[in-house]
N, C-alpha and C positions, 0 to 999 in steps of 0.2 A: 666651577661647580662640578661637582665627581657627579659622574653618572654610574647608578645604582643598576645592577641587572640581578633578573634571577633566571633558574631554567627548572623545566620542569618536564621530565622522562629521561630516566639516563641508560638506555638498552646500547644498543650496540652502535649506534651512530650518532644520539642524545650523548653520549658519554664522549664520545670521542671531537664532540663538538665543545663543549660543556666544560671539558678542562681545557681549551686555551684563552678562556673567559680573563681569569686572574694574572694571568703570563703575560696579558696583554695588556694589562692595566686596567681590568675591569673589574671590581668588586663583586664576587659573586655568590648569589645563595642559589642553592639547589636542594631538589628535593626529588626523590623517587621510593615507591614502595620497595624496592629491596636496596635495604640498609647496607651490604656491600657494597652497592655499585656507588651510595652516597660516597661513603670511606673510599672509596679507590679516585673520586674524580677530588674529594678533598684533599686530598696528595698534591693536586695544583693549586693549591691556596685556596679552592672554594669553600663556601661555610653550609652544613648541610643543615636544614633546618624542615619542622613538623610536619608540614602540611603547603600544599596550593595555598593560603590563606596566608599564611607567613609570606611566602615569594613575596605576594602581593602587596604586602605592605611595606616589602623590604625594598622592592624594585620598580626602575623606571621604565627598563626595558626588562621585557619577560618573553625568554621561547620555552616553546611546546613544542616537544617532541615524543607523543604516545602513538603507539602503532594505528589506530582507528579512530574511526567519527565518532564512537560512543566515549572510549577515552577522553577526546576532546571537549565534547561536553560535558560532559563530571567533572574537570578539572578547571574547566572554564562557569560554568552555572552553578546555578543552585546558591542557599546561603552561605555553602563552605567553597565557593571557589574565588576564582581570580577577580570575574568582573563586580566581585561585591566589594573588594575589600580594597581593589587597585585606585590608586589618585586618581584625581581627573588628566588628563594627559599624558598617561601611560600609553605604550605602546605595545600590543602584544604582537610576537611572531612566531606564527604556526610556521614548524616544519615537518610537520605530518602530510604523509600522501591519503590523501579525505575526497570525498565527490566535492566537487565543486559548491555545490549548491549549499554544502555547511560551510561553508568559506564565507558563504553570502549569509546564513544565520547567524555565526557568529558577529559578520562585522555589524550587522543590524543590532543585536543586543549586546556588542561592547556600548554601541555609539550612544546607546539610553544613559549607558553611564559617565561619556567623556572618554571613553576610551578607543583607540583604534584600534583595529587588526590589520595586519600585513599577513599575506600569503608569501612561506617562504619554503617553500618545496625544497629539496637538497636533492641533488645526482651528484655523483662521481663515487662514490662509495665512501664506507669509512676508515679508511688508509688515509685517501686523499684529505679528508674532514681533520682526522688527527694531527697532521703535519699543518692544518692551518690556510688550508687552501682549499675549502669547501665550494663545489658549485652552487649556488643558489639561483633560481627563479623566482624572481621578487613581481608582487603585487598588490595596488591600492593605493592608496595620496603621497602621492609627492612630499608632501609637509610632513607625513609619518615615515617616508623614506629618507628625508634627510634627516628626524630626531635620532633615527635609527641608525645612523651613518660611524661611530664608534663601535657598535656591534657589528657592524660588517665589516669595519676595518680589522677589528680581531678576528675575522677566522674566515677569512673569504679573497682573494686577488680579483675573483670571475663571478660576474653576476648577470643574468639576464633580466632585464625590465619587462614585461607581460603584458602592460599595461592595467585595464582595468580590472578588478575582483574576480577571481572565477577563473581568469588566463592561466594564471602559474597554473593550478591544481590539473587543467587541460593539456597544458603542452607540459607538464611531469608525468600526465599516464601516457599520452603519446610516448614519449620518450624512456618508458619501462617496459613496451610493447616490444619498443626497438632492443634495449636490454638484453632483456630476457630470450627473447627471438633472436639473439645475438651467440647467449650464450650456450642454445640447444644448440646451434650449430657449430661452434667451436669444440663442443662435446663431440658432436657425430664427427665433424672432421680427426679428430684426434684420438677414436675412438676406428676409424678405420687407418687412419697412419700406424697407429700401434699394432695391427690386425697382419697389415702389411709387412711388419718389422720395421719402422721405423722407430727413431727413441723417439719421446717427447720434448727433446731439445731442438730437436729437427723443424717437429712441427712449429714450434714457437717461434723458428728465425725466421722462417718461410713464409708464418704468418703475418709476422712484424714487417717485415719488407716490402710483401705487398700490400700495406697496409691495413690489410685485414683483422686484425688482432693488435689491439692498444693494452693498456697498463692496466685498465680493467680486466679485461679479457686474460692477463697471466695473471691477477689477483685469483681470479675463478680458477683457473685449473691449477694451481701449484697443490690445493689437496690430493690433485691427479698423481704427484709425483709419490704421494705416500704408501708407505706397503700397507696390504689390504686391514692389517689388525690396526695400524693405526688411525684407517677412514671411517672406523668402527667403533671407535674407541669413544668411552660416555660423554667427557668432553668436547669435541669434535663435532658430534653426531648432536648435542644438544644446541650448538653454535649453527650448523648447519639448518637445523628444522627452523629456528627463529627466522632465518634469512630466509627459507625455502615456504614459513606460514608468510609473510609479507611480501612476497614475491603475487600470491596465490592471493590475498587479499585485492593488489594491485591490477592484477589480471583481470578477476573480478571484477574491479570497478572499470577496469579499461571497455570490458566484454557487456557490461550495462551500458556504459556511453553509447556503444556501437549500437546498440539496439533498438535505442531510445531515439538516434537518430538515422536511422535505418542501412546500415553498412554494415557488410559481412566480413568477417575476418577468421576465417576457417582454419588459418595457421597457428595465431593466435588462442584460439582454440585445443586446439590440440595440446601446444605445450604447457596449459594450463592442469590440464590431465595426467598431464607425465612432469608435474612439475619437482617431487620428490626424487626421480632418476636423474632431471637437471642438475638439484642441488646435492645430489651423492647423501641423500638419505636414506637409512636403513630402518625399516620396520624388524625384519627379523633378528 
C-alpha cells in the first residue's frame, strides 16, 4: 500500500524538509500561502495543491510546519482544516516550535476525530534538513510512531523519543535557549578576534578544535564573511529577519516557561533584546 503524505508550511525549513518527501518515495501534496514557495518544492516531484483541506484528503501522513500556535490552529481546526476532512487514522506531525500545552490541544481534538498527533520539533537547522538528515524530537503513541516510520525514514538518520506529549516541544525550547545563547557568543567572540586583527578563518579553526563551534555555528556566521553592502542587501536582510522573528518568538516562549515555573534566566533575557544584532539585521 503507498503511503500518501501531505505537508503543510513551506518557509524556510517547511520547504527544505518538504522536498525530499518525493525523492524518497513518498507521494507528496503540499500547500503553503505563498504560491512560489509551492513551485519551488514542486521541482522535487511534489504536487502543490488548494488548501489544508485538500492535504487532508490526499494524505496519510500530514506535517505542519507554520511558524506559531495560532498558525497551527487555523490549519488544523475549524471546518476548513485538516482535522475535518483527515481519514480516521491519519497521522499528523507538527513541526512547529508552539507551547506545549497546544501540543496537548491539538492531540485532544485530533483524537475526536480518529486522528493522532505527534510532536515533531526539528533542530539542526535547515542546511542540515535539506540534505536529508533533519534532527527531530518526536513525541506521543508509539502506534503513531511507527505508522509514521516512512516519513522518518525520508528525511531524518537522528531522532530523539521525548516520550510523552508535551516533552518534544520542552526539550526544543530548552534547546533554542542553548542555540541562540550559543550563537551571541560566537558573535562577541568573533567580533572581538576581528577587533584584535585576527581574520575570521582564524577564529573558526580555533573554534572548531576546541570544540566550541560545530557546523551550525559556521552556518551563522559565514554571513559575517560578507562585505557590508552585501549583509544589507534586500534579500539577505529579508531571510535574515524570518530567522531572527522566530528566534524571538522561541525566546519568548522559553522566557514564559521560566516563569511559569519560577526560574530566572537573566542571560536569556537579554539576548532576546538584542536579538536583531544576533541575527545581523538592519533596521536602517
Amino acid at each position: 500500500m503507498t503511503i500518501r503524505c501531505g505537508f503543510i508550511g513551506l518557509g524556510i525549513m517547511g520547504n527544505a524538509l518538504a522536498r525530499n518527501l518525493a525523492p524518497n518515495g513518498l507521494p507528496a501534496s503540499v500547500f503553503d500561502l505563498d504560491e512560489e514557495a509551492m513551485a519551488e518544492v514542486a521541482k522535487s516531484g511534489a504536487k502543490p495543491v488548494a488548501s489544508p483541506a485538500e492535504i487532508a484528503k490526499a494524505s496519510d501522513l500530514i506535517g505542519i510546519c507554520v511558524p506559531a500556535d495560532d498558525h497551527v490552529r487555523s490549519v488544523l481546526c475549524g471546518d476548513a482544516g485538516v482535522f475535518a476532512h483527515a481519514a480516521r487514522g491519519a497521522v499528523v506531525l507538527i513541526h512547529s516550535t508552539i507551547h506545549p500545552e497546544t501540543f496537548l490541544e491539538m492531540a485532544e481534538l485530533g483524537a475526536k476525530s480518529g486522528i493522532d498527533v505527534l510532536e515533531v520539533p526539528v533542530a539542526g537547522g535547515p542546511v542540515r534538513a535539506a540534505e536529508g538528515n533533519a534532527y527531530f524530537i518526536v513525541a506521543g503513541k508509539q502506534e503513531a510512531i511507527d505508522k509514521a516510520k516512512p516519513y522518518f525514514d525520508a528525511l531524518t538518520n537522528e531522532i530523539t523519543l521525548a516520550g510523552e506529549l508535551g516533552n518534544a516541544a520542552k526539550l526544543k525550547l530548552a534547546l533554542n535557549v542553548l542555540t541562540n545563547l550559543s550563537f551571541s557568543a560566537a558573535l562577541e567572540g568573533l567580533l572581538l578576534a576581528k577587533a584584535m586583527g585576527l581574520p575570521q578563518e582564524l577564529f573558526e579553526e580555533g573554534g572548531q578544535a576546541n570544540t566550541m563551534l560545530n557546523s551550525l555555528h559556521l552556518q551563522y556566521l559565514s554571513t559575517r564573511k560578507m562585505p557590508e553592502e552585501a549583509q544589507r542587501s534586500e534579500g539577505l536582510q529579508d531571510y535574515l529577519r524570518g530567522r531572527m522573528e522566530i528566534a524571538q518568538k522561541d525566546l519568548s516562549l522559553a522566557l514564559e516557561m521560566a516563569r511559569k515555573h519560577g526560574i530566572a534566566m537573566p542571560v536569556t533575557g537579554v539576548v532576546s533584546q538584542v536579538i536583531a544584532r544576533i541575527y545581523g539585521v538592519h533596521d536602517d
